[in-house]
C-alpha positions in Angstrom: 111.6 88.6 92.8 111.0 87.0 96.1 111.6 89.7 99.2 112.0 88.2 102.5 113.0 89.8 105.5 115.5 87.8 107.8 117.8 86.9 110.5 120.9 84.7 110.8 120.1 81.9 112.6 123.2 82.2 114.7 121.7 85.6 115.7 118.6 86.1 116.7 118.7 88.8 118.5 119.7 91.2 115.4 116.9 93.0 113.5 114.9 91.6 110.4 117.4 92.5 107.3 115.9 92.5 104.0 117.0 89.7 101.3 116.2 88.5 98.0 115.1 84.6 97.7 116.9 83.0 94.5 117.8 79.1 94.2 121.2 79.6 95.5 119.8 80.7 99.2 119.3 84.3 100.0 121.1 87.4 98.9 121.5 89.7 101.4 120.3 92.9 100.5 123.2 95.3 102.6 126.1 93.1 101.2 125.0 93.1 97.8 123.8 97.2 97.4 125.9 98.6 100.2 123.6 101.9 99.5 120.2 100.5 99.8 117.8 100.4 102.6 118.4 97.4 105.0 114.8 96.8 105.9 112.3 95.4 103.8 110.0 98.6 104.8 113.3 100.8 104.1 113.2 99.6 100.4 109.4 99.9 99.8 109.6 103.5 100.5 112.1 104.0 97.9 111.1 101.1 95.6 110.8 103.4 92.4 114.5 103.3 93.1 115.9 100.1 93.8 113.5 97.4 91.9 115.8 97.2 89.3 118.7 97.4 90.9 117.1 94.2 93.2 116.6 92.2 90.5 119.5 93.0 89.1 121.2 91.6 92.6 119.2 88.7 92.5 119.9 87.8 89.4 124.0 87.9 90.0 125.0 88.1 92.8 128.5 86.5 94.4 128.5 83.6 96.9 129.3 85.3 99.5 126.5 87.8 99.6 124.5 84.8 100.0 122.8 83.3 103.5 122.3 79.5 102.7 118.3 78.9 103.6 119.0 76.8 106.0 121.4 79.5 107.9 118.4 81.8 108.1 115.2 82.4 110.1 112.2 84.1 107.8 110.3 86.4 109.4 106.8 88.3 108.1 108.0 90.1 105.1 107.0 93.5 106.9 107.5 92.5 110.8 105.5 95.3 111.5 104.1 97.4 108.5 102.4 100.7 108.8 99.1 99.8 108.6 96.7 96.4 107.8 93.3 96.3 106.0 91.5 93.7 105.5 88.6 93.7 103.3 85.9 91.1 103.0 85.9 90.9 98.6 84.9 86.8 98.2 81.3 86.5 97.5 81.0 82.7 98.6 82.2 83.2 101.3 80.4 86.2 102.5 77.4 84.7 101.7 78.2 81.0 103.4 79.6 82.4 106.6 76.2 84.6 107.0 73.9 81.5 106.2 75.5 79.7 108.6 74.7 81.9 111.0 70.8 82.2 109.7 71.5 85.6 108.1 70.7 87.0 104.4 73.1 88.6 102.2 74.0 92.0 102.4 72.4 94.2 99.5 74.9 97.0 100.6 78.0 94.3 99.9 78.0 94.9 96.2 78.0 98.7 96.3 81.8 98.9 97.4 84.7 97.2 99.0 84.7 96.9 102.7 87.5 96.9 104.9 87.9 96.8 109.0 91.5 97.7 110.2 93.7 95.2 112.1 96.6 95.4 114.6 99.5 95.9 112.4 101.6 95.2 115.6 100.9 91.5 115.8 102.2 90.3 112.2 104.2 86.6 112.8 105.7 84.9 109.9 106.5 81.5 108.6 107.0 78.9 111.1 106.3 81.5 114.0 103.8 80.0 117.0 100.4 81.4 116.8 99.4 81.9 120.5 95.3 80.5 121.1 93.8 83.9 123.1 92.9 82.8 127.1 89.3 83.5 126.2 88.7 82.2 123.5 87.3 78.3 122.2 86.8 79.0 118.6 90.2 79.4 116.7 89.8 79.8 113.2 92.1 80.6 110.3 91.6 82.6 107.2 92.9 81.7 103.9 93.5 84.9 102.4 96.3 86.9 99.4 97.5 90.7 100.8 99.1 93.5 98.6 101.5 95.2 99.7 101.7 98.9 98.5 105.1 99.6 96.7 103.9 103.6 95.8 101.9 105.6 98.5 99.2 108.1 97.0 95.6 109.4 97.8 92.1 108.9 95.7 94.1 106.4 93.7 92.1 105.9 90.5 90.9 102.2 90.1 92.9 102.0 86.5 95.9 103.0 88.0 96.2 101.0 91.6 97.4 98.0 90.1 100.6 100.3 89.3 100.5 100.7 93.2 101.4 97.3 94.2 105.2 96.1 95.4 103.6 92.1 95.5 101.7 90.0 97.2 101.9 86.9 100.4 100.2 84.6 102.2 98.1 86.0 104.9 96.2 84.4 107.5 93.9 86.6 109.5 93.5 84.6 112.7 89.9 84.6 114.1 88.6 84.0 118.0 84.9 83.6 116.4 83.4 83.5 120.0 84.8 86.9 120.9 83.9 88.3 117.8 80.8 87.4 118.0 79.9 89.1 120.9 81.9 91.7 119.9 79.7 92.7 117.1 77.1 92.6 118.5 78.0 95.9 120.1 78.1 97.2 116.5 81.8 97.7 116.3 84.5 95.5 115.8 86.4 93.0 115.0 88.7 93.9 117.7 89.7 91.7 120.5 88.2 88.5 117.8 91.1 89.6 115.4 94.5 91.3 116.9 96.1 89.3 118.5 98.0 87.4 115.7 98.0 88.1 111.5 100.7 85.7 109.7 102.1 87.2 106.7 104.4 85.5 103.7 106.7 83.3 103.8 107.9 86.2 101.3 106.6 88.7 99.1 106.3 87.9 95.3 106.5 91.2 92.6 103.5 91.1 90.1 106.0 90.3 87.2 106.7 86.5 88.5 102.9 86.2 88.0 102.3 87.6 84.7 101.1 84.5 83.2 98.7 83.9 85.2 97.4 87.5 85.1 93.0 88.0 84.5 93.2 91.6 82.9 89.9 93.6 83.5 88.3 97.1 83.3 88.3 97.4 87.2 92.3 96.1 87.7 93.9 92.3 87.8 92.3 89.1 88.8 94.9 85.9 89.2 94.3 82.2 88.5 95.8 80.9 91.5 94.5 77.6 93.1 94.2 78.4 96.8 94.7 75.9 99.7 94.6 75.0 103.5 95.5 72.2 105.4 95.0 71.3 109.3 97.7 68.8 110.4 98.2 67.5 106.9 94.3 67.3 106.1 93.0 69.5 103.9 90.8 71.6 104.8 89.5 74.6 102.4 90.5 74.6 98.0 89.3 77.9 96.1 91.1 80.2 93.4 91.9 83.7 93.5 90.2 84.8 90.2 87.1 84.3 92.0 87.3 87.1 94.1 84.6 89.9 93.8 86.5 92.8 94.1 90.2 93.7 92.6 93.0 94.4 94.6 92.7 97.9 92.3 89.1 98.7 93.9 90.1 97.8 97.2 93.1 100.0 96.7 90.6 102.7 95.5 88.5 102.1 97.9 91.0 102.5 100.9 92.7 105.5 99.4 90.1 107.3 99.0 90.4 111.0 101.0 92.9 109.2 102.9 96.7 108.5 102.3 98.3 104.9 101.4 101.7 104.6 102.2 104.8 102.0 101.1 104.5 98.7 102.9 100.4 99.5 104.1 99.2 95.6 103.6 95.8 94.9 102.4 94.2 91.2 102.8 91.4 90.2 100.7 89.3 88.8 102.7 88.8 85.2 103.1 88.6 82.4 99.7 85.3 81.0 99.7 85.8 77.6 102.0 89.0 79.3 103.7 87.9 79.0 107.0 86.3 76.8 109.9 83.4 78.8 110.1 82.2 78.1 106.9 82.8 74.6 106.6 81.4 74.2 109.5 82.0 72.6 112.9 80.2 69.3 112.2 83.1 68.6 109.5 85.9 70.3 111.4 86.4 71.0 115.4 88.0 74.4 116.3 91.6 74.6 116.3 93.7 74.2 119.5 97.4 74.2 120.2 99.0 71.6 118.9 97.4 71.9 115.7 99.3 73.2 112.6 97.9 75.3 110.0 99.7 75.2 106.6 97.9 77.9 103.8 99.3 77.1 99.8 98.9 79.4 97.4 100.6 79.1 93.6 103.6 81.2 92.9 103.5 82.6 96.6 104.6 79.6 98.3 103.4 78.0 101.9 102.8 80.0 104.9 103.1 77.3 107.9 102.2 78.0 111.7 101.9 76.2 115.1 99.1 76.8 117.5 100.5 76.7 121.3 99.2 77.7 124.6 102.2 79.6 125.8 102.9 83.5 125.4 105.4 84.5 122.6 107.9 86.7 123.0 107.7 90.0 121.2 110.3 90.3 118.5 112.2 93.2 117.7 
Protein backbone atom coordinates (compact mmCIF):
# COMPACT_ATOMS: atom_id res chain seq x y z
CA UNK A 1 0.00 0.00 0.00
CA UNK A 2 0.67 3.65 -0.56
CA UNK A 3 -0.66 5.95 2.51
CA UNK A 4 -0.96 9.56 1.85
CA UNK A 5 -2.51 12.01 3.83
CA UNK A 6 -4.56 14.77 1.82
CA UNK A 7 -6.83 17.62 1.07
CA UNK A 8 -9.30 18.46 -1.70
CA UNK A 9 -7.95 20.87 -3.68
CA UNK A 10 -11.15 22.85 -3.66
CA UNK A 11 -10.62 22.96 0.16
CA UNK A 12 -7.75 23.84 1.61
CA UNK A 13 -8.60 24.91 4.53
CA UNK A 14 -10.02 21.28 5.85
CA UNK A 15 -7.58 19.01 7.73
CA UNK A 16 -5.10 16.34 6.14
CA UNK A 17 -7.51 13.15 5.70
CA UNK A 18 -5.85 9.90 5.20
CA UNK A 19 -6.09 8.04 1.65
CA UNK A 20 -4.82 5.13 -0.04
CA UNK A 21 -2.75 5.73 -3.47
CA UNK A 22 -3.89 3.08 -6.17
CA UNK A 23 -3.80 3.72 -10.15
CA UNK A 24 -7.34 4.89 -10.22
CA UNK A 25 -6.54 8.18 -7.93
CA UNK A 26 -6.94 8.07 -4.22
CA UNK A 27 -9.34 6.22 -2.02
CA UNK A 28 -10.46 8.12 0.59
CA UNK A 29 -10.01 6.35 3.69
CA UNK A 30 -13.52 7.85 5.74
CA UNK A 31 -15.74 7.07 2.58
CA UNK A 32 -14.44 3.73 2.07
CA UNK A 33 -14.18 2.31 6.08
CA UNK A 34 -16.72 4.68 7.60
CA UNK A 35 -15.30 3.19 11.07
CA UNK A 36 -11.69 3.84 10.64
CA UNK A 37 -9.48 6.55 11.81
CA UNK A 38 -9.58 9.61 9.48
CA UNK A 39 -5.97 10.71 10.01
CA UNK A 40 -3.08 8.96 8.81
CA UNK A 41 -1.63 9.19 12.67
CA UNK A 42 -5.33 7.97 13.71
CA UNK A 43 -4.75 4.65 11.73
CA UNK A 44 -1.03 4.06 12.82
CA UNK A 45 -2.18 3.80 16.29
CA UNK A 46 -4.58 1.16 15.46
CA UNK A 47 -2.75 -0.37 12.50
CA UNK A 48 -2.80 -4.03 13.92
CA UNK A 49 -6.40 -3.30 13.09
CA UNK A 50 -7.06 -1.85 9.93
CA UNK A 51 -3.89 -3.02 7.55
CA UNK A 52 -5.89 -5.52 6.12
CA UNK A 53 -8.93 -4.04 5.94
CA UNK A 54 -6.77 -1.00 3.97
CA UNK A 55 -5.57 -3.11 1.52
CA UNK A 56 -8.47 -4.65 1.20
CA UNK A 57 -10.03 -0.91 0.32
CA UNK A 58 -7.34 -0.25 -1.91
CA UNK A 59 -7.63 -3.07 -3.72
CA UNK A 60 -11.69 -2.55 -4.43
CA UNK A 61 -12.87 0.16 -3.80
CA UNK A 62 -15.99 2.06 -5.81
CA UNK A 63 -15.45 5.21 -7.95
CA UNK A 64 -16.85 7.26 -5.92
CA UNK A 65 -14.74 6.77 -2.90
CA UNK A 66 -12.05 7.90 -5.09
CA UNK A 67 -10.30 11.65 -5.24
CA UNK A 68 -8.90 11.82 -8.86
CA UNK A 69 -4.87 12.94 -8.19
CA UNK A 70 -5.23 15.76 -9.82
CA UNK A 71 -8.31 16.88 -7.39
CA UNK A 72 -6.01 16.56 -4.41
CA UNK A 73 -3.18 18.31 -2.62
CA UNK A 74 -0.51 15.71 -0.81
CA UNK A 75 0.64 16.71 2.18
CA UNK A 76 3.67 14.95 4.51
CA UNK A 77 2.31 11.62 5.24
CA UNK A 78 2.35 12.56 9.07
CA UNK A 79 1.84 16.56 8.94
CA UNK A 80 3.06 16.49 12.25
CA UNK A 81 4.13 13.08 13.90
CA UNK A 82 4.97 12.61 17.47
CA UNK A 83 8.40 12.56 17.41
CA UNK A 84 11.51 12.72 14.58
CA UNK A 85 15.02 10.97 14.94
CA UNK A 86 17.40 11.15 12.79
CA UNK A 87 20.37 9.06 13.03
CA UNK A 88 23.61 9.43 11.20
CA UNK A 89 23.95 5.19 9.87
CA UNK A 90 25.91 5.83 6.26
CA UNK A 91 29.51 5.28 6.65
CA UNK A 92 30.69 7.26 3.46
CA UNK A 93 29.19 9.74 4.31
CA UNK A 94 30.12 10.14 7.82
CA UNK A 95 33.44 9.78 6.98
CA UNK A 96 33.50 12.30 3.72
CA UNK A 97 31.56 15.04 5.44
CA UNK A 98 34.31 14.94 8.42
CA UNK A 99 37.26 14.89 5.92
CA UNK A 100 36.02 17.72 4.36
CA UNK A 101 36.09 19.49 7.27
CA UNK A 102 39.92 18.18 8.19
CA UNK A 103 38.53 15.78 10.86
CA UNK A 104 39.20 11.84 11.48
CA UNK A 105 36.69 9.28 11.78
CA UNK A 106 34.93 8.69 14.87
CA UNK A 107 36.13 5.29 16.58
CA UNK A 108 32.94 5.61 18.86
CA UNK A 109 30.68 5.66 15.42
CA UNK A 110 30.81 1.93 15.02
CA UNK A 111 29.84 1.07 18.61
CA UNK A 112 26.04 2.03 18.10
CA UNK A 113 23.53 4.00 16.25
CA UNK A 114 23.39 7.67 16.86
CA UNK A 115 20.53 9.78 16.67
CA UNK A 116 19.86 13.75 17.46
CA UNK A 117 16.14 14.72 17.73
CA UNK A 118 14.47 17.14 15.28
CA UNK A 119 11.47 19.56 15.32
CA UNK A 120 8.70 17.25 14.54
CA UNK A 121 6.57 20.53 14.09
CA UNK A 122 8.10 21.66 10.92
CA UNK A 123 7.43 18.47 8.53
CA UNK A 124 6.26 19.98 4.78
CA UNK A 125 5.48 17.60 2.08
CA UNK A 126 5.54 17.19 -1.65
CA UNK A 127 5.55 20.25 -3.59
CA UNK A 128 5.45 22.34 -0.30
CA UNK A 129 7.99 25.61 -0.32
CA UNK A 130 10.93 25.10 1.78
CA UNK A 131 11.58 28.62 3.43
CA UNK A 132 15.81 29.54 3.21
CA UNK A 133 16.32 30.62 7.29
CA UNK A 134 17.21 34.75 7.38
CA UNK A 135 20.64 33.80 8.77
CA UNK A 136 21.64 31.48 7.06
CA UNK A 137 24.10 31.17 3.38
CA UNK A 138 24.63 27.51 3.33
CA UNK A 139 21.36 25.58 2.44
CA UNK A 140 21.87 22.05 2.01
CA UNK A 141 19.61 19.06 1.48
CA UNK A 142 19.82 15.61 2.82
CA UNK A 143 19.01 12.62 0.81
CA UNK A 144 17.76 10.34 3.34
CA UNK A 145 14.76 6.98 3.73
CA UNK A 146 12.59 7.38 7.36
CA UNK A 147 10.52 4.49 9.02
CA UNK A 148 7.69 5.14 10.29
CA UNK A 149 6.74 3.06 13.43
CA UNK A 150 3.42 1.16 12.82
CA UNK A 151 3.64 -0.77 16.63
CA UNK A 152 4.87 1.32 19.72
CA UNK A 153 7.05 -0.66 22.35
CA UNK A 154 10.13 -0.21 24.66
CA UNK A 155 13.79 -2.09 24.62
CA UNK A 156 12.61 -3.47 21.20
CA UNK A 157 14.89 -6.38 20.52
CA UNK A 158 16.93 -5.84 17.21
CA UNK A 159 15.31 -9.31 15.67
CA UNK A 160 12.05 -8.08 16.23
CA UNK A 161 12.02 -4.19 15.13
CA UNK A 162 11.66 -4.85 11.68
CA UNK A 163 8.05 -6.16 12.80
CA UNK A 164 7.79 -2.54 14.21
CA UNK A 165 7.69 -0.70 10.99
CA UNK A 166 4.23 0.72 9.19
CA UNK A 167 6.70 1.84 5.92
CA UNK A 168 8.98 4.02 4.81
CA UNK A 169 9.33 7.92 2.59
CA UNK A 170 11.41 10.22 1.28
CA UNK A 171 12.93 12.46 3.77
CA UNK A 172 14.94 15.45 3.37
CA UNK A 173 16.49 16.83 6.56
CA UNK A 174 17.17 20.39 5.54
CA UNK A 175 20.56 21.79 6.77
CA UNK A 176 21.72 25.68 7.39
CA UNK A 177 25.47 24.26 7.54
CA UNK A 178 26.75 27.76 8.75
CA UNK A 179 24.48 27.79 11.80
CA UNK A 180 25.22 24.45 12.56
CA UNK A 181 28.41 24.86 12.52
CA UNK A 182 28.71 27.23 15.04
CA UNK A 183 26.18 25.61 16.76
CA UNK A 184 28.30 22.66 17.54
CA UNK A 185 30.78 24.09 18.46
CA UNK A 186 28.92 24.77 21.76
CA UNK A 187 28.81 20.95 22.02
CA UNK A 188 25.09 20.67 21.55
CA UNK A 189 23.05 20.68 18.67
CA UNK A 190 21.88 20.56 15.73
CA UNK A 191 19.25 22.91 16.57
CA UNK A 192 18.60 26.24 14.95
CA UNK A 193 21.05 24.39 11.76
CA UNK A 194 18.12 21.76 11.39
CA UNK A 195 14.35 22.76 12.56
CA UNK A 196 13.11 24.82 10.65
CA UNK A 197 11.93 22.64 7.71
CA UNK A 198 12.08 18.40 7.36
CA UNK A 199 10.15 17.17 3.98
CA UNK A 200 8.59 13.89 4.30
CA UNK A 201 6.96 11.38 1.48
CA UNK A 202 5.26 12.06 -1.10
CA UNK A 203 3.54 8.86 0.69
CA UNK A 204 4.32 6.09 2.83
CA UNK A 205 5.10 2.72 1.22
CA UNK A 206 4.27 -0.75 3.60
CA UNK A 207 7.39 -3.16 3.70
CA UNK A 208 5.37 -5.78 1.57
CA UNK A 209 5.54 -3.55 -1.86
CA UNK A 210 9.28 -3.99 -1.34
CA UNK A 211 9.75 -7.51 -0.56
CA UNK A 212 11.73 -8.19 -3.54
CA UNK A 213 14.08 -6.07 -3.08
CA UNK A 214 14.49 -7.11 0.65
CA UNK A 215 18.72 -7.81 2.06
CA UNK A 216 17.67 -10.23 4.97
CA UNK A 217 20.40 -10.09 7.83
CA UNK A 218 21.11 -11.12 11.41
CA UNK A 219 20.76 -7.52 12.66
CA UNK A 220 17.25 -6.64 10.57
CA UNK A 221 16.54 -5.63 6.63
CA UNK A 222 18.78 -3.89 4.31
CA UNK A 223 17.02 -2.74 0.75
CA UNK A 224 18.52 -2.40 -2.76
CA UNK A 225 17.22 0.80 -3.68
CA UNK A 226 19.13 3.19 -6.00
CA UNK A 227 18.96 6.55 -4.29
CA UNK A 228 18.98 9.95 -6.13
CA UNK A 229 19.00 13.88 -6.03
CA UNK A 230 18.70 16.43 -8.43
CA UNK A 231 19.11 20.41 -8.16
CA UNK A 232 16.99 22.04 -10.92
CA UNK A 233 17.06 19.06 -13.10
CA UNK A 234 20.95 18.35 -12.51
CA UNK A 235 21.87 15.63 -10.61
CA UNK A 236 23.40 16.00 -7.89
CA UNK A 237 24.12 12.88 -5.37
CA UNK A 238 23.49 8.71 -6.69
CA UNK A 239 23.88 6.01 -3.74
CA UNK A 240 21.83 2.80 -2.69
CA UNK A 241 20.22 2.05 0.47
CA UNK A 242 21.80 -1.38 1.07
CA UNK A 243 24.82 0.44 1.86
CA UNK A 244 23.76 1.75 4.89
CA UNK A 245 25.77 0.84 8.11
CA UNK A 246 23.19 0.36 10.51
CA UNK A 247 19.52 -1.30 10.03
CA UNK A 248 16.46 0.39 10.45
CA UNK A 249 16.11 -2.66 13.28
CA UNK A 250 19.31 -1.35 15.31
CA UNK A 251 18.31 2.08 15.05
CA UNK A 252 14.89 1.05 16.18
CA UNK A 253 16.80 -0.78 19.06
CA UNK A 254 18.80 1.72 19.65
CA UNK A 255 16.04 4.56 20.04
CA UNK A 256 13.77 2.33 22.12
CA UNK A 257 15.93 1.47 24.33
CA UNK A 258 14.55 2.47 28.19
CA UNK A 259 12.46 4.81 26.37
CA UNK A 260 9.00 4.33 24.59
CA UNK A 261 8.38 4.35 20.62
CA UNK A 262 5.15 5.24 19.67
CA UNK A 263 2.74 4.79 16.26
CA UNK A 264 3.77 7.34 13.68
CA UNK A 265 7.45 8.30 15.72
CA UNK A 266 9.59 8.83 12.23
CA UNK A 267 13.17 7.88 12.15
CA UNK A 268 15.50 9.21 9.14
CA UNK A 269 18.66 7.35 8.37
CA UNK A 270 20.86 9.67 8.03
CA UNK A 271 22.17 10.92 4.92
CA UNK A 272 23.29 8.37 1.54
CA UNK A 273 26.83 8.74 1.04
CA UNK A 274 26.96 11.81 -1.72
CA UNK A 275 23.39 13.02 -0.48
CA UNK A 276 24.27 16.32 0.25
CA UNK A 277 26.19 19.70 -0.67
CA UNK A 278 28.49 19.38 2.00
CA UNK A 279 30.04 16.44 0.82
CA UNK A 280 30.32 16.98 -2.70
CA UNK A 281 31.58 19.96 -2.00
CA UNK A 282 31.13 23.57 -2.86
CA UNK A 283 33.72 23.76 -5.70
CA UNK A 284 31.27 21.32 -7.72
CA UNK A 285 28.00 22.71 -6.32
CA UNK A 286 27.10 26.43 -4.82
CA UNK A 287 24.71 26.44 -1.87
CA UNK A 288 21.17 26.41 -2.51
CA UNK A 289 19.02 29.61 -2.71
CA UNK A 290 15.38 30.27 -3.39
CA UNK A 291 14.58 29.62 -6.53
CA UNK A 292 16.24 26.44 -6.65
CA UNK A 293 14.33 23.16 -6.66
CA UNK A 294 15.31 20.11 -4.93
CA UNK A 295 13.85 16.81 -6.27
CA UNK A 296 15.10 13.41 -4.07
CA UNK A 297 14.23 9.77 -6.10
CA UNK A 298 14.20 6.86 -4.34
CA UNK A 299 12.86 3.21 -6.02
CA UNK A 300 9.53 2.07 -4.99
CA UNK A 301 9.01 5.28 -2.73
CA UNK A 302 8.51 7.61 -5.43
CA UNK A 303 9.86 11.51 -5.73
CA UNK A 304 9.77 13.92 -3.04
CA UNK A 305 9.91 17.50 -4.87
CA UNK A 306 10.35 21.05 -3.10
CA UNK A 307 10.91 24.81 -3.93
CA UNK A 308 13.34 26.92 -2.05
CA UNK A 309 11.74 30.64 -1.58
CA UNK A 310 12.54 33.60 0.47
CA UNK A 311 9.06 34.28 1.74
CA UNK A 312 7.50 32.89 5.21
CA UNK A 313 4.96 29.94 4.82
CA UNK A 314 2.01 29.78 6.35
CA UNK A 315 1.55 27.23 9.02
CA UNK A 316 -0.86 24.55 8.10
CA UNK A 317 -3.39 23.06 10.08
Amino acid sequence: MKVVSFKRREAPQEPWRAGLLTEAGIVDVQRALPDAPGTVLGLLEEWERWREELAGAAAASAPEKIVRLEEAVLGSPLPRPPSFRDFYAFEAHVKTARERRGLPMIPEWYRFPVFYFSNAAAFVGPEEEVVKPAATEWLDYELEIACVIGKGGMDIPVEQADDHIAGFCILNDWSARDLQREEVKVGLGPAKGKDFATSLGPWLVTPDELADRRIPGEKGNRYDLIMVARVNGIEYSRGNFRDIHYTFAEMIARASADCPLYPGDVIGSGTVGTGCILELGTERYAWLKPGDTVELEVERLGILRNRVTAKRRKMHS
